[in-house]
BAKEVO-540550 format. One record per atom (N, C-alpha, C, O): x, z, y. Coordinates in steps of 0.02 Angstrom, whole numbers, plus 32768, in hexadecimal, padded with zeros to 4 digits. Layout:
// BAKEVO-540550
XZY...
***
This chain:
// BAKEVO-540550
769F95ABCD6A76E095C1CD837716958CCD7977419588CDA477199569CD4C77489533CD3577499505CD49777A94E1CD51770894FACD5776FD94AFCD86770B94A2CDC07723946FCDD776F494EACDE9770294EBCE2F775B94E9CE47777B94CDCE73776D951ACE0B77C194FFCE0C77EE94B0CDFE78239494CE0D77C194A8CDE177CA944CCDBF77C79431CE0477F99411CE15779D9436CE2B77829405CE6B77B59430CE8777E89416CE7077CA9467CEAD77F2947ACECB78349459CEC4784C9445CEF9785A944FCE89788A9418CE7E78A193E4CE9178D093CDCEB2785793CBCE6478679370CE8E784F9375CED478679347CEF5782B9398CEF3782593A9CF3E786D93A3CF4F78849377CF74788C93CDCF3678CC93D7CF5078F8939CCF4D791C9393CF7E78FC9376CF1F793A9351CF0D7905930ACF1278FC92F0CEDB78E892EECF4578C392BACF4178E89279CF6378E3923CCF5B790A929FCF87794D924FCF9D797A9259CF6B79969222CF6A799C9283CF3579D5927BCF1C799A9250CECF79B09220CEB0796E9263CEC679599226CE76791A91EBCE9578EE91E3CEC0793F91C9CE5579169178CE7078E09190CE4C78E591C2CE2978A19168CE55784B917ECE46785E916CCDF57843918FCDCA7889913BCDE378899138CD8D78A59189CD70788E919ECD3B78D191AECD9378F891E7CD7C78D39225CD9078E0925BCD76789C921FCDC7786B923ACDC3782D9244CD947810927ACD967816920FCD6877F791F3CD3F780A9210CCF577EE9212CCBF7830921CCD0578569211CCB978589255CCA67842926BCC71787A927FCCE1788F92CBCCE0784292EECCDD783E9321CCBA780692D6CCFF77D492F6CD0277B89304CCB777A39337CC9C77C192C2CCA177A3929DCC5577BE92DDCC3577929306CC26780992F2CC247832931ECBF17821934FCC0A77FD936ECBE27829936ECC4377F693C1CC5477C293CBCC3A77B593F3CC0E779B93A1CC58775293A3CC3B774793A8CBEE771893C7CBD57782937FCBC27788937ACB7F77A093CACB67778493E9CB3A77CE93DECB8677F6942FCB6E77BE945ECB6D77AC947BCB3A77A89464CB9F777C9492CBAC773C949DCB87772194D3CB7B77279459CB7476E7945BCB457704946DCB0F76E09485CAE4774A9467CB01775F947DCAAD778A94B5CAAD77AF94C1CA7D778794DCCAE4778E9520CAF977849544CB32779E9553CB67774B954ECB0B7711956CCB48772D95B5CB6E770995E6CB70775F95B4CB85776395F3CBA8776095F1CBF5774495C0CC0E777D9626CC2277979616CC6577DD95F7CC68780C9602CC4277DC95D0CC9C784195BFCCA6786495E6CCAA789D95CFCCAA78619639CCAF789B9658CCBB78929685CC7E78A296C1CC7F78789665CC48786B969CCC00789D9667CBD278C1967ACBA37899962DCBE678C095FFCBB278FF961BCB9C7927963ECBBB79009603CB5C7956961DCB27796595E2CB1C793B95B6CB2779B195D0CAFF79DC95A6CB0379AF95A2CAB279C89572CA94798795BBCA90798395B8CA4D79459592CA4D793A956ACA20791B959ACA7C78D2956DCAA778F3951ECAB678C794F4CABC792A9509CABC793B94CFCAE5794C94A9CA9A792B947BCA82798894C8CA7C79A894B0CA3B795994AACA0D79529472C9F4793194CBCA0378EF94B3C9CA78DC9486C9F178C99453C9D278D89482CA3278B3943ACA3F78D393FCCA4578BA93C6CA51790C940BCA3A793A93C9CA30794D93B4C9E5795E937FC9CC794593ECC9CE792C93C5C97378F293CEC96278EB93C7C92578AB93E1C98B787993A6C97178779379C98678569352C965789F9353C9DA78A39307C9D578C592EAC9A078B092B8C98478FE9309C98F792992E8C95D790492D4C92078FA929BC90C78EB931CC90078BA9307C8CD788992C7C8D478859297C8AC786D92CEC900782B9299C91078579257C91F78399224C92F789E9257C91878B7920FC93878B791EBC95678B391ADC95578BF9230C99578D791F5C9D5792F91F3C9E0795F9212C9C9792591C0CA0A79639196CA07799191CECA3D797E91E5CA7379DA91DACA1379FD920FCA497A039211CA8E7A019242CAB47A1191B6CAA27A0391C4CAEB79D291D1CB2279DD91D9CB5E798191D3CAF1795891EDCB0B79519235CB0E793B9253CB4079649252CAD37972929BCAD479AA92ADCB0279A392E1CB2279E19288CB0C7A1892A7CB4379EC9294CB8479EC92C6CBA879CA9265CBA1799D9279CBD27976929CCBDC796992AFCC15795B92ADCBB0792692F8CBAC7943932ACBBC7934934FCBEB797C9333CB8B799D9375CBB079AD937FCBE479A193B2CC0479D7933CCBFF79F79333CC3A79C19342CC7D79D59358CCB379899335CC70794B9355CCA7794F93B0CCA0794B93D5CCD1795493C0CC6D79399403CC7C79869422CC88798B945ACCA179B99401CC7A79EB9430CC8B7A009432CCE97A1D945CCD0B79E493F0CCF979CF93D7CD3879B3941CCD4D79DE943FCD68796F943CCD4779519441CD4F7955949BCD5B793C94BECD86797C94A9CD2779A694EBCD3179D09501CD4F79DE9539CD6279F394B7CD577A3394CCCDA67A0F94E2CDCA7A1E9518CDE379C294B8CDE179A694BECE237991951DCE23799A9546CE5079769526CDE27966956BCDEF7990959DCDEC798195D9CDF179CC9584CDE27A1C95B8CDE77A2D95C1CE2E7A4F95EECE467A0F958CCE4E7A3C956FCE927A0095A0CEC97A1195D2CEEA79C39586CEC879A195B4CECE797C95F2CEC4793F95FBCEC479B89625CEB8799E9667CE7F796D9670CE71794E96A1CE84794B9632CE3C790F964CCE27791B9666CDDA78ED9673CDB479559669CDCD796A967FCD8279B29694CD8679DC9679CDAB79BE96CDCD5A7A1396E1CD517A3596D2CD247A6296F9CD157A2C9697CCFF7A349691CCC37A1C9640CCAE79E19635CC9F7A459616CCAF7A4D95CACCA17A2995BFCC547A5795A4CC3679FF95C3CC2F79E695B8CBE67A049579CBCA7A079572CB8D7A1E9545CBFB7A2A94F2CBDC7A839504CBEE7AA594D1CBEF7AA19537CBF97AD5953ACBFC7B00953BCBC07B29950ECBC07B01955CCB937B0D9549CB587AF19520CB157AF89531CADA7AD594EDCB2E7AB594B2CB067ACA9472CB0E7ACC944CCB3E7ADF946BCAC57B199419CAD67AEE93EECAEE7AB493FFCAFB7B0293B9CAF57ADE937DCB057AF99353CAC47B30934ACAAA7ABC9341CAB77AD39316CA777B0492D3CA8B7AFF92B1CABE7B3892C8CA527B67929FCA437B48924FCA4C7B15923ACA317B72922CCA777B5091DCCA5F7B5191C5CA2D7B8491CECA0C7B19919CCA117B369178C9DC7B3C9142C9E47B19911ACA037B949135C9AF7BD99113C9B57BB990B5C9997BD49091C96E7B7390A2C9C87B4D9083C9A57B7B9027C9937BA39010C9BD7B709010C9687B8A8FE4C9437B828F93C97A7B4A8F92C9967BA18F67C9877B968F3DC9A87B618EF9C98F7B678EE1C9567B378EE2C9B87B038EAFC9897B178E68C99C7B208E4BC9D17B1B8E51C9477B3B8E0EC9527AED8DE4C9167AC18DFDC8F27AFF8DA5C9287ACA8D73C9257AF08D64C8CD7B2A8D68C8BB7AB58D54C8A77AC18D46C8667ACC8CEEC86D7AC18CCDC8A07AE48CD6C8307ACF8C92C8347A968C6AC8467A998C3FC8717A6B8C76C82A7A348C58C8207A178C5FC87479FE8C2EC8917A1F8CA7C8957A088CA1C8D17A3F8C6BC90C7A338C49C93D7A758C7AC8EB7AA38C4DC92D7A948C13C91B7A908BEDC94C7A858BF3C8DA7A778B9EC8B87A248BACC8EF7A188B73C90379FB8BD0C90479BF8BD0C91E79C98BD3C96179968BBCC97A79FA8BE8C99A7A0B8BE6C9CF7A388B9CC9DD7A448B81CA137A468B8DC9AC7A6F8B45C9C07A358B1EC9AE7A308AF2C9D97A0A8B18C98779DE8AC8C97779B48AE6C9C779A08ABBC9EF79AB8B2EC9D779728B0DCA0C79998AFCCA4A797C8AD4CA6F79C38B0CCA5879E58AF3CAA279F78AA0CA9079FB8A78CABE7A018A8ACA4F7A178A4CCA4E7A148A1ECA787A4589FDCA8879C88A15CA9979BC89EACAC179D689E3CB1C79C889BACB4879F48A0CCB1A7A1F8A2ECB667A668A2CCB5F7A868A5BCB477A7A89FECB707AD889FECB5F7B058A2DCB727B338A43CB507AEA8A49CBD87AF48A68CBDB7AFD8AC0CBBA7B308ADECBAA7ABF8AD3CBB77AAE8B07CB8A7AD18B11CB4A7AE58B46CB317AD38AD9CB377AE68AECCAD97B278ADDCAE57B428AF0CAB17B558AC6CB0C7B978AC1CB227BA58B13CB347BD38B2FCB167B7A8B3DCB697B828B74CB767B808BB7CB4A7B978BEFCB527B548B92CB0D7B458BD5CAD17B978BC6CAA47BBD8BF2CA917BA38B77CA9C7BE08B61CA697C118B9CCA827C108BD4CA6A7C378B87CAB07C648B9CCAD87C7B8BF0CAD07CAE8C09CAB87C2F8C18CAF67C278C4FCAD87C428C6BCAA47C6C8C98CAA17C218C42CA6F7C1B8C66CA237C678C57C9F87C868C7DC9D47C768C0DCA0C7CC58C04CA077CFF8C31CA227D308C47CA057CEA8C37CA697D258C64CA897D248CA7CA907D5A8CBECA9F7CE98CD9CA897CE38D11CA847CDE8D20CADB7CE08D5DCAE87CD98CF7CB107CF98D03CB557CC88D42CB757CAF8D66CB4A7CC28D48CB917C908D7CCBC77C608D3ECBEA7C7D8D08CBED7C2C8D3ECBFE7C0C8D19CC237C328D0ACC657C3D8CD1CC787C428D38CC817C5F8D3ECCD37C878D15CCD67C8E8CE8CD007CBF8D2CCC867CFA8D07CC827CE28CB0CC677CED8C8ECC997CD28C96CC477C9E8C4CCC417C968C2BCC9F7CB68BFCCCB67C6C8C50CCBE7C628C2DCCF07C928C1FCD207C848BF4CD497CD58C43CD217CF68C38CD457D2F8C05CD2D7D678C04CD487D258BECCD0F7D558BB7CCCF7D578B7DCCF27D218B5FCCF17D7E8B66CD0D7D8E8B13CD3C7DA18AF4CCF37DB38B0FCCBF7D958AA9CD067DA68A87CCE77DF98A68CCD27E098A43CCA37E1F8A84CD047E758A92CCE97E898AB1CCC27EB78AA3CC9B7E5B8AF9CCC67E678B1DCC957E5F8B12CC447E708B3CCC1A7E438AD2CC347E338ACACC017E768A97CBD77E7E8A60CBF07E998AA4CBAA7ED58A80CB957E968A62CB387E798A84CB0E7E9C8A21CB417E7089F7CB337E9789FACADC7E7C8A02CAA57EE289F0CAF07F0189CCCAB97F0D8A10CA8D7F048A04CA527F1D8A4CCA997F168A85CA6E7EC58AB9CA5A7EB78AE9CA367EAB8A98CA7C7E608AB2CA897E808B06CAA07E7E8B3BCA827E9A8AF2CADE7EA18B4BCAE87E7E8B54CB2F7E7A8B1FCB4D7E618B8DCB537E398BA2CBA37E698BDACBA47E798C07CB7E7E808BBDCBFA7EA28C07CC197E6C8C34CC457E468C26CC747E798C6ACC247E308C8ACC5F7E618CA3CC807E8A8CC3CC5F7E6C8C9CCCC57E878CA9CCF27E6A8CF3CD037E9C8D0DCD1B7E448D19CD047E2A8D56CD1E7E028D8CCCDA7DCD8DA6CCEA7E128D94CCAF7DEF8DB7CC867DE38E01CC9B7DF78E21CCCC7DBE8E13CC6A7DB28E72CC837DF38E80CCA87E268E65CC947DF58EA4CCD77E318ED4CCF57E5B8EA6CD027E958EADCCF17E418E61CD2C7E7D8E3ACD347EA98E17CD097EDA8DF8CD1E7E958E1DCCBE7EC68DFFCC937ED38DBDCC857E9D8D9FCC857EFA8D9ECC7B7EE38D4BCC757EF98D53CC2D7F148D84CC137EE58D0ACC097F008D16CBC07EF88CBBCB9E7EF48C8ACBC27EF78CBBCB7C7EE08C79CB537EAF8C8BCB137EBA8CAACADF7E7B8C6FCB2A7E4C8C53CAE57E448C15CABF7E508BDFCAD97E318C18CA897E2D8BD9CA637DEA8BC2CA627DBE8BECCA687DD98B7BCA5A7D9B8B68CA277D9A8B30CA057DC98B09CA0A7D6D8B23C9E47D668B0AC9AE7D678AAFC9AE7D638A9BC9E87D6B8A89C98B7D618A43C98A7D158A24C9A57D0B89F6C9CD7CD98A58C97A7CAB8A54C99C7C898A4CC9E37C638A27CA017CB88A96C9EE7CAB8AA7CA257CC08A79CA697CA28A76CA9E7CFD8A57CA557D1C8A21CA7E7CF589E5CA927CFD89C0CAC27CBC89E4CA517C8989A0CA527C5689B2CA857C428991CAB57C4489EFCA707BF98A0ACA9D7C1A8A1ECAD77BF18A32CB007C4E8A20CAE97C6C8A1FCB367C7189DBCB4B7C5289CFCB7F7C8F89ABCB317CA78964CB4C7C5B8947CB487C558912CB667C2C895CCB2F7BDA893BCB197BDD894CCB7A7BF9892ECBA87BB78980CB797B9C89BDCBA57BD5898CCC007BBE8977CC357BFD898CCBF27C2E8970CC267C2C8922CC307C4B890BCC607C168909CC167BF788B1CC137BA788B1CC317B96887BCC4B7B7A88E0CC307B3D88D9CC417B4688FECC807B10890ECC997B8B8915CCAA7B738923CCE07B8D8906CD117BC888F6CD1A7B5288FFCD3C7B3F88D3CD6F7B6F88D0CDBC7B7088A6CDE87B8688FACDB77BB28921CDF67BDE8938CDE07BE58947CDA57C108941CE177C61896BCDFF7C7889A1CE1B7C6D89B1CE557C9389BBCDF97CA38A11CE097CE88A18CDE57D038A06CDB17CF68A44CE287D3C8A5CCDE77D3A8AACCDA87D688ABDCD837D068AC6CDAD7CDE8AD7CD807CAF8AC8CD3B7C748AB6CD367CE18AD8CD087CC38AC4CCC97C608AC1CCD47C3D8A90CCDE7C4E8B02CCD07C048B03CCE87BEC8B1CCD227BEB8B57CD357BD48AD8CD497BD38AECCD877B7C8AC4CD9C7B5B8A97CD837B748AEFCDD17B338AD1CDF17B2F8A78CE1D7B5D8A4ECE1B7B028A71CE357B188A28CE537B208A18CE917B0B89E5CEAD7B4B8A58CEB07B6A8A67CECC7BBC8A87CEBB7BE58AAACED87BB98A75CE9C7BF98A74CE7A7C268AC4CE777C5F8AD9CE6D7BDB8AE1CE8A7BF88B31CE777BF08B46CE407BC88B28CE1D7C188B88CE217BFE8BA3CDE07BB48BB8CDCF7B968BE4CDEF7B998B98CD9D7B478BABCD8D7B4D8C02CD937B898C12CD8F7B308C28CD987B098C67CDB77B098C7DCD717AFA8C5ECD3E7B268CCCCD7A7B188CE6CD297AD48CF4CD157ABC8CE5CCDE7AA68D1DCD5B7A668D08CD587A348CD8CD4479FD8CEDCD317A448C8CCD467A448C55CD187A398C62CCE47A038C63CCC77A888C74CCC97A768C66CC707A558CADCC527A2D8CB7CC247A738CD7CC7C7A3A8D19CC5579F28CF8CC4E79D58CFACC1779D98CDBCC8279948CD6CC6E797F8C98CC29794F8C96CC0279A68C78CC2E79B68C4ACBFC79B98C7ACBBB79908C6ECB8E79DF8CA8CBB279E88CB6CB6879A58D00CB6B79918D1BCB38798A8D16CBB9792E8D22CB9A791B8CE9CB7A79088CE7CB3F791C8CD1CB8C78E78C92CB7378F28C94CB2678C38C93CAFE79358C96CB1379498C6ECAD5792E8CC6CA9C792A8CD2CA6079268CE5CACC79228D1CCAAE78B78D2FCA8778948D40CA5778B98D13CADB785B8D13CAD1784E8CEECA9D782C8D09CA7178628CB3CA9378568C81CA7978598C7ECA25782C8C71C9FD78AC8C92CA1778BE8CA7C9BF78A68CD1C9B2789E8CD3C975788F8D07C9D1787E8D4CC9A778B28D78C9B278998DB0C9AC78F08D7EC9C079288D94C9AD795B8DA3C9F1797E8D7CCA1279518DD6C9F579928DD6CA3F79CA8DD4CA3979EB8DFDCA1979E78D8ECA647A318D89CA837A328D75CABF7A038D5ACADC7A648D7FCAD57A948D81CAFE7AD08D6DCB037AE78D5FCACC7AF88D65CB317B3F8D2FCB317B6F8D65CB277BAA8D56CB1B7B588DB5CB2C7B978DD1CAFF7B6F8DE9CABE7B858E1ACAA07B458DD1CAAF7B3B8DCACA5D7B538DA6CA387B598DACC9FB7B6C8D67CA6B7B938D24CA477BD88D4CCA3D7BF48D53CA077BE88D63CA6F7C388D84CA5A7C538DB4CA357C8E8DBBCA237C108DE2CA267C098E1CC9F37C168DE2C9B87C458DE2C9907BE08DAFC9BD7BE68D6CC96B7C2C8D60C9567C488D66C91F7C478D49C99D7C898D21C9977CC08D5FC97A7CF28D54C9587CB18D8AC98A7CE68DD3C97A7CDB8DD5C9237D048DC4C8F87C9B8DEBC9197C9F8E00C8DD7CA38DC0C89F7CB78DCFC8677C8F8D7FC8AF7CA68D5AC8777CEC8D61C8697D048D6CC8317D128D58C8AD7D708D5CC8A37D7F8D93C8777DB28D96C8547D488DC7C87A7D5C8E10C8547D508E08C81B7D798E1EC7F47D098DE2C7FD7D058DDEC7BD7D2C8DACC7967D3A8DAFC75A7D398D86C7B77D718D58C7A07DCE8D5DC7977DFD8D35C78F7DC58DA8C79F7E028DCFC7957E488DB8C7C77E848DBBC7B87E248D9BC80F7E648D96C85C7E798DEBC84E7E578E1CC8417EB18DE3C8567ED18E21C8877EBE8E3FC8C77EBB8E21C8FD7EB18E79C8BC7E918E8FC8F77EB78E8EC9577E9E8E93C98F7EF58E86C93E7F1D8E7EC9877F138E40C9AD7F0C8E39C9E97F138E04C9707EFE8DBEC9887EAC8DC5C9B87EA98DB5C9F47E758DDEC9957E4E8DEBC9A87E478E08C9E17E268DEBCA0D7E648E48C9EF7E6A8E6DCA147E7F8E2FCA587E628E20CA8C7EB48E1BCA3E7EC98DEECA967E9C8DA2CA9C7E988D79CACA7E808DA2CA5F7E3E8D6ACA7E7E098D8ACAA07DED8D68CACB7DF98DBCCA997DCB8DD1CAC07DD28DF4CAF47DA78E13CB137E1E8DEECB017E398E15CB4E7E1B8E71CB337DF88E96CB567E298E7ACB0F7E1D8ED2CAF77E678EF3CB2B7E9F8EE0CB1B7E638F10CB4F7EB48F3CCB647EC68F5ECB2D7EFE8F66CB137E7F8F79CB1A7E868FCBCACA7E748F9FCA8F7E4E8F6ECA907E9B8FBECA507EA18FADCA207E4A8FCBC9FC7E238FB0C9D67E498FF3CA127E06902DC9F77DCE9016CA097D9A902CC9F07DCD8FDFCA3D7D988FC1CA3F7D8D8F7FCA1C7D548F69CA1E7DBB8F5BC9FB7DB08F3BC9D87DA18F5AC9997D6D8F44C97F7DBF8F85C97A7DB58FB3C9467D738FB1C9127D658FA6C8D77D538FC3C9517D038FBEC9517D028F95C9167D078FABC8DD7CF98F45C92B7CE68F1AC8EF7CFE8F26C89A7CE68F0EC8677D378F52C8A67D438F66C8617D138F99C8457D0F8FA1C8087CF18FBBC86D7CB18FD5C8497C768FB7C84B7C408FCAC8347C878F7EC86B7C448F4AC85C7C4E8F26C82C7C228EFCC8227C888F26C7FC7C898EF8C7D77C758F32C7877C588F23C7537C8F8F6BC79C7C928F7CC75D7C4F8F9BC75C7C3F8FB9C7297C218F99C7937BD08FB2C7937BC08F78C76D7BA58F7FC7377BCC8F40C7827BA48F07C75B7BB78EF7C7067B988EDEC6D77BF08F0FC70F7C108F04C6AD7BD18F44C6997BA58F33C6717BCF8F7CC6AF7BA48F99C6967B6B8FA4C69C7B548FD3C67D7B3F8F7BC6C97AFF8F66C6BF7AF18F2FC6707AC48F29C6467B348F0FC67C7B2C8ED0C63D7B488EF8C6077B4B8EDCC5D17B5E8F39C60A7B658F44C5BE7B1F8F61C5AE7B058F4FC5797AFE8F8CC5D77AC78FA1C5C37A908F7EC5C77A5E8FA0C5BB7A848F3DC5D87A548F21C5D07A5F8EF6C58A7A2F8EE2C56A7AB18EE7C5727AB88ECDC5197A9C8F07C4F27A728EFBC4C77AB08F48C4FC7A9A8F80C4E07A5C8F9EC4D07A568FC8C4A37A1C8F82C4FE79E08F7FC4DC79CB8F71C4A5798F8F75C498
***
């Protein structure tokens, strides 16, 4: 009886879900039902809530559980819509809360391991410097002309940040070297800091696959806003003000910079409890 209603569904709704949201929703039915064996129109809101804390128990991850649900509550419209039930069971059942998950930034030892291996690529390790110095967005990086760069204050105008914003970033002395390095070995001219040889901006597609690589390769996944998660939270542990911060990283909201203040004080208390052993 359950099944034939299951196929009746996605029968129904087969142009509105892609074959992955098909896949997925079948997977969590199929899962409810084996762990409450009744008919679909016997289910209680008290049948849905136990099976959402034995995923919890068993530890799965909430947003797999808010997809699970999210299929069968799917799945109850359809039988509301088509009176095959008077009575919604997933209608009063929360959907679990996101969790407010913590941002991942690269330790030393791994960013000292992402810089020795690009070393040999001026370009590249000019592109990770930059990054990790300026906190920028990738998007915002590629679109960076070479005017924009004021040499003698080490300051970059990003002319276009999130929502249109322009702003000024800083970087480092370093970083000035592995730029002026990176800008001497190239062969062609562009008015684009990093540009192809065609003197267009390199493809964000490009370096994503670049930092797979760097990812396959260390053991360890990053990404070019993992560099900026880095660049955020050292300023934090190093006790910047959060407003300064806030307008290096083009934040509009204060609350999103915020964040790193509970990344800093997660990490004071990982290190108190790991002295505390």
């Amino acid at each position: 009886m359950n099944q034939k209603v299951i196929q009746e569904f996605f029968l129904d709704n087969f142009n509105q879900f892609s074959p992955e949201t098909i896949r997925a929703y079948n997977i969590a039915l199929s899962q409810f039902f084996a762990v409450c064996p009744k008919n679909y129109d016997e289910v209680h809101a008290r049948d849905i809530r136990n099976w959402l804390e034995t995923m919890n128990q068993e530890g799965l991850q909430p947003r797999s559980i808010r997809l699970k649900l999210s299929a069968l509550k799917s799945f109850y419209r359809y039988c509301i819509e088509e009176n095959k039930i008077t009575k919604n069971p997933t209608k009063k059942v929360n959907t679990p809360k996101k969790v407010d998950s913590l941002p991942r930034y690269l330790t030393k030892r791994q960013l000292a391991m992402l810089q020795e291996y690009s070393m040999n690529d001026p370009r590249d390790r000019a592109i990770i410097e930059i990054l990790y110095a300026t906190g920028v967005r990738i998007n915002e990086l590629l679109q960076v002309r070479l005017e924009d760069i004021k040499w003698d204050t080490r300051q970059i105008w990003i002319r276009k940040g999130k929502g249109n914003k322009a702003r000024f970033v800083l970087f480092s002395h370093s970083c000035a070297e592995r730029l002026k390095r990176y800008l001497d070995t190239r062969s062609y001219g562009s008015e684009y800091l990093f540009s192809n040889a065609k003197g267009k901006p390199i493809s964000d597609k490009l370096v994503q696959l670049k930092f797979r690589e760097y990812s396959e390769t260390l053991g360890f996944k990053v990404s070019p806003h993992t560099l900026r998660h880095t660049f955020a939270a050292n300023l934090a542990d190093k006790g910047m003000d959060f407003s300064y911060i806030q307008e290096l990283l083009g934040h509009s909201n204060i609350n999103s910079t915020r964040i790193y203040i509970r990344l800093r004080n997660h990490e004071r208390k990982k290190q108190y409890d790991q002295y505390q052993q």
